[in-house]
Each structure stands twice: as structure tokens, then as C-alpha cells.
N, C-alpha and C positions, 0 to 999 in steps of 0.2 A: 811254304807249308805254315799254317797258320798256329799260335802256339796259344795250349791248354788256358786256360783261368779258372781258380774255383776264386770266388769272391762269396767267403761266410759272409752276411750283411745285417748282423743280430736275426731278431729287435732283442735290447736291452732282457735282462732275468729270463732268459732260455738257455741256462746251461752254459754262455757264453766262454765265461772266464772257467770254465772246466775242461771247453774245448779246450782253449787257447794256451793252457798253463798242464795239462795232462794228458792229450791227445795228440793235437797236432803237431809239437815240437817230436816226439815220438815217429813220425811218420816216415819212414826211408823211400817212396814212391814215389811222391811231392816233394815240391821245396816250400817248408812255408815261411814264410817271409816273417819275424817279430816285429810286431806293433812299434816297439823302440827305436827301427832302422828306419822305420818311416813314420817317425811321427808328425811330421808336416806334412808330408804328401797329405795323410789321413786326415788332417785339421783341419786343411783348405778344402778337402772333398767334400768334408761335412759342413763346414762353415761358411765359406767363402762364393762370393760369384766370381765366375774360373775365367779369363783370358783364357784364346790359343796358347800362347804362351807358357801358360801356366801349365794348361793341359799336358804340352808336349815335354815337358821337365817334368811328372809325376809318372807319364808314360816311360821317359827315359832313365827314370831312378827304378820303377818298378823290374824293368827289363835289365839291369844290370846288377840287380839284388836276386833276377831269377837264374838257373842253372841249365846249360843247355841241355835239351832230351829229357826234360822232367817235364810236367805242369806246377804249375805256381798258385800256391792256396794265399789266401790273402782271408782273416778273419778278423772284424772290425765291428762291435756293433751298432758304433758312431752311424755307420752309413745306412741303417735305417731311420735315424734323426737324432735329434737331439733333447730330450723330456726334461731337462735340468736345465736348458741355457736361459739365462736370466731373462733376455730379449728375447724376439719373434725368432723362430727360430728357419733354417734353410728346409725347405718342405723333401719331403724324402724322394717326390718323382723327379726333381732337381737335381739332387745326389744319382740316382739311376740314372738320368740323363749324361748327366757329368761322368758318370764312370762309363755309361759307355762311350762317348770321346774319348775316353784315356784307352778304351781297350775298341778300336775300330769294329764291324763283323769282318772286312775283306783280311785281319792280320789276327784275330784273336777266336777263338772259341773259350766263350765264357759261361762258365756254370753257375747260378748262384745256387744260395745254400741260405733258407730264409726259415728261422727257431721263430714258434709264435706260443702264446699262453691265454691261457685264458684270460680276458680283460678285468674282469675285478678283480681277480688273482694279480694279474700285470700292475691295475693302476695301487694297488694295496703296497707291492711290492718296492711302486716307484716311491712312493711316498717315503717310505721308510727309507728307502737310500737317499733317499730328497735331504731326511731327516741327520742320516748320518752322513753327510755332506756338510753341515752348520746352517740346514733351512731351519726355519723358523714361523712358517707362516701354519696355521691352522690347516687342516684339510681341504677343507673349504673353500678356502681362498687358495689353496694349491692348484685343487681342479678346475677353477672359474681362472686360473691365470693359464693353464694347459688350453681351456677350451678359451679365453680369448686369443691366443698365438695360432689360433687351428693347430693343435696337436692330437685332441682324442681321437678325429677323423679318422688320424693316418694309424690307427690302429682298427678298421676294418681291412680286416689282411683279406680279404677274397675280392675287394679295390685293389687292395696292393698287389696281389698277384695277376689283376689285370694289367697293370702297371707294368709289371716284370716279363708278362709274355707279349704285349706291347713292343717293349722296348729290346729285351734280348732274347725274344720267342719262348716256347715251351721246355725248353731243355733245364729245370730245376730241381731241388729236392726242397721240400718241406718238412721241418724238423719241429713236430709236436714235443712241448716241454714235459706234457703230463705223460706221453706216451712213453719219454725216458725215463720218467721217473717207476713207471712201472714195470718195463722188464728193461732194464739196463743194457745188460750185456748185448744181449739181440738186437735192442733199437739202434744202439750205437756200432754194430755190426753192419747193419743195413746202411748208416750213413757212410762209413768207410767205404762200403760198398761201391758207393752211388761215385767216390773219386778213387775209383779202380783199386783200392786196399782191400786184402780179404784176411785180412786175421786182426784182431785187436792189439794194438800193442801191449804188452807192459805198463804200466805206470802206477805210480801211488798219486793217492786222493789226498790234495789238499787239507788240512782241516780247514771245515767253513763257520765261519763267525757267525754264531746267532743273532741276528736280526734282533732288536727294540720289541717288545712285547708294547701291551698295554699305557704302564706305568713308566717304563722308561724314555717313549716316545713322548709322553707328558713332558715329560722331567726336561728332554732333549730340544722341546721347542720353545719352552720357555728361559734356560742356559744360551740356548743357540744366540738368540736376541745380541748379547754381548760377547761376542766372540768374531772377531774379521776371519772372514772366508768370502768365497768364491760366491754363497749362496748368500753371502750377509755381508758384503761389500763394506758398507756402512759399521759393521760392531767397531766397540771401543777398544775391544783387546786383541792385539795380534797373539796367532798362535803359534806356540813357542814350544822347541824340543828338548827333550833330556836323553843322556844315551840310556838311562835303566826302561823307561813308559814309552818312550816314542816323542810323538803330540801330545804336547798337553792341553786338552780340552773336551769338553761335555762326553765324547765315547770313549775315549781311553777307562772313564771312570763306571760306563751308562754299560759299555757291552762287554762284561765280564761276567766271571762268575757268581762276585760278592752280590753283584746286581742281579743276577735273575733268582740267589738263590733268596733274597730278602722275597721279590715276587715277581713270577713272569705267567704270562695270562697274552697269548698270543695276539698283535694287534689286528683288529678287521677294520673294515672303512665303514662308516655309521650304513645301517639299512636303505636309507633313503637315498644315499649316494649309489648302492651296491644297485638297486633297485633302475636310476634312472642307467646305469651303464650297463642294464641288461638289455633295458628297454632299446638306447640306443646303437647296439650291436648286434639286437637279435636278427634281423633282416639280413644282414651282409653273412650273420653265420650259419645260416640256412642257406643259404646261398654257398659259402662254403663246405657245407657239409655237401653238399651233393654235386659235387665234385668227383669227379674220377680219380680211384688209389688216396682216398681223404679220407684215414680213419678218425673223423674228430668224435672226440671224447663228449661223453653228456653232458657235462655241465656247460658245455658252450651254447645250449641248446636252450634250456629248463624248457 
């Protein structure tokens, strides 16, 4: 008998880390598996070109982390790519490939579960976590380093879901970010749904950190510059904790209160950027819109 999979697969700012921290730890149907028990399996999926070998030791760690007579949620949203890694990064039909080696069709039924956003919304949002990461590079040259790596591509999702039914057939749910954010309860009702849960759990909401407006994304990529991080290899100062702040560096200071009360003015991506990532998404999202059980949202559209 072949045992469940649900594989969440992001992409990155669809709600992810809300699932992940208020959801599906809640879930008594499922077993879901924390990101922390397997953080290498997850690093090499995303990162790595896999050996057999490999394969069969992430398949053998996932199935002894799972419970018999459950299905196994596994939600990671590394494995739709990677939009921060400094290098070229592992293209995401690689990762889909890779995971399905790890979960055969003759031994596994596997479900994905694919959150998408709208793209100047998404790349606005990358930015800004780019930013609170210790990047430093201008906008500009954020997106011109995204489009040399081939990264915006893999952000026409109605590709990507040729991709997914390619590889592990039709059986998925698509989880619109704007649609959750619109009737909550019900949208995320229907997802539970889709991995055989029919009542919402319990849980309290996170408080979420306000994101860099305007002025502090200024402020943040110019600080950034001197600061060693993952995104600035190169700064001169390592960053250094205290037990009262945490990190001490550029957002401990940038994403507070004292900062947005001086002035916060939500950051957008200049018009001409906003403008060419309409242009080059609009095709694929016509194409996704007319899709069957695809309620996408107008603005994917203009």
C-alpha cells in the first residue's frame, strides 16, 4: 500500500511561515514533520545534485520521522527555489525531480501544495527580506542578479504547474496568497480540506514583524554594506549578539517601533521595474487564469 505525501513546496511570501508555525504543527490527521528534524535532508533537496545514495538516505530519514497510518506533510518553501542564494542557484524542476526520487509513484502518493502571489507583490517582497537578510545591493542590481541566475522565470507558475503535473500528475492544490488574505477562515478551511482535515484548528497568530517601509530600506542597504552576513560575505563586521536585542545589526535598530514611528511610507519597486515584471508575466498568467478551479485575482491580470 502505498503511503500519503503532502509536500507544501512554498514559493517563498505565501503565507508560508504561518502555515508552518500555526497550522500544521496543530494538525492531529497528519504527521507533519518540523523543518529542524530535517534540515539537511531539505538543504541537499534544495541545493545539492543528489546521488542515489543520497536520494535513498533522505527517503530513509523522511519515512522514519513519519507515523504509521498517517500521511506525512512535509512544508518547506526552499523547494520551490532558492531567490537569496548568492550563486546560480538549483532550478526548481530539479528540486521536483529530486523529490520525486525520494518519494517513487509505485511506493508513495504524493500531494503537492504550491502558495503563489502575485509577481510584483512577490518580487517587492523578495527584496525586502533580501534586505533584512544584510543585502545590500540596490534594487536594480537585485533583479538583474535574480534574472542572470534564471530565477524570475521560475516564477511563471502556470510553467510551474506544468512542471508538477508532468512530474507527479494532477493531483495538487494551489494556494492563492491574496485569496487568504481575503476570507481567511474559509480559504484556509478549503486547504485543510484538500489533506483530509475538516475543522480548523485552534491556534494564535504569530505577531508579524513589519517589513522596511521606504526609508528604512534606504537606511538598511546602505548599513548593510558593513555588516558580515550570508548576503555580504565580504562586511567588515561580524554580527554580534546581546541577551537584551538579540543581533546587533542594521534591523534590530531599522524594524521597530522608534523607526517607523519617526516615518514609514510602505516600500514599492520603482514603476519601470513594476512595469517590465508585468509585462513579462502577463502571458503565463492568462494562461493561468484559464485554468480549471483557478480563481486568480485581478491584479494578475491588469
Amino acid at each position: 500500500m502505498r503511503k500519503t505525501i503532502y509536500l507544501h513546496v512554498g514559493y517563498h511570501k505565501t503565507a508560508t511561515t504561518f502555515l508552518q508555525n500555526s497550522i500544521f504543527p496543530n494538525l492531529k490527521k497528519v504527521r507533519h514533520i518540523k523543518n529542524k528534524k530535517i534540515k539537511k535532508e531539505l538543504y541537499n533537496l534544495r541545493v545539492r545534485k543528489l546521488s542515489d545514495e543520497d536520494i535513498n538516505e533522505i527517503r530513509a530519514k523522511f519515512d522514519r520521522l513519519g507515523k504509521e497510518g498517517k500521511p506525512t506533510l512535509i512544508s518547506y518553501e526552499g523547494l520551490s527555489g532558492s531567490p537569496f542564494k548568492q550563486k546560480k542557484p538549483k532550478k526548481h524542476s530539479s528540486i521536483l525531480k529530486d523529490l520525486r526520487r525520494v518519494f517513487p509513484e509505485d511506493q508513495y502518493d504524493v500531494k503537492l501544495i504550491i502558495g503563489i502571489r502575485e509577481q510584483v507583490q512577490m518580487m517587492s517582497s523578495l527584496y525586502i527580506q533580501y534586505l533584512h537578510m544584510g543585502g545590500y545591493q540596490k534594487v536594480e542590481d537585485y533583479m538583474e542578479k535574480l534574472e542572470r541566475h534564471e530565477v524570475l522565470d521560475q516564477y511563471k507558475y502556470n510553467e510551474y504547474l506544468n512542471l508538477v503535473e508532468e512530474i507527479f500528475g494532477q493531483d495538487y492544490y494551489l494556494f492563492i496568497y491574496e485569496n487568504l488574505k481575503k476570507d481567511e477562515k474559509n480559504y484556509l478551511l478549503a486547504l485543510l480540506n484538500y489533506i483530509g482535515v475538516n475543522k480548523i484548528p485552534n491556534y494564535k497568530t504569530d505577531p508579524v514583524n513589519k517589513s522596511y517601509g521606504v526609508l528604512q530600506a534606504k537606511i538598511a542597504r546602505r548599513l548593510n554594506k558593513y555588516f558580515k552576513t550570508k548576503q555580504n560575505p565580504n562586511g567588515k563586521f561580524k554580527v554580534k549578539k546581546s541577551k537584551r536585542f538579540g543581533k546587533l545589526w542594521p534591523r534590530t535598530f531599522l524594524q521597530n517601533k522608534i523607526s517607523y514611528a519617526i516615518h514609514y511610507k510602505r516600500y514599492t519597486l520603482p514603476e519601470d521595474i513594476q512595469e517590465s515584471l508585468r509585462e513579462r508575466y502577463k502571458e503565463d498568467n492568462i494562461k493561468l487564469s484559464k485554468r480549471d478551479n483557478v480563481n486568480l485575482p485581478s491584479q494578475y491580470l491588469y
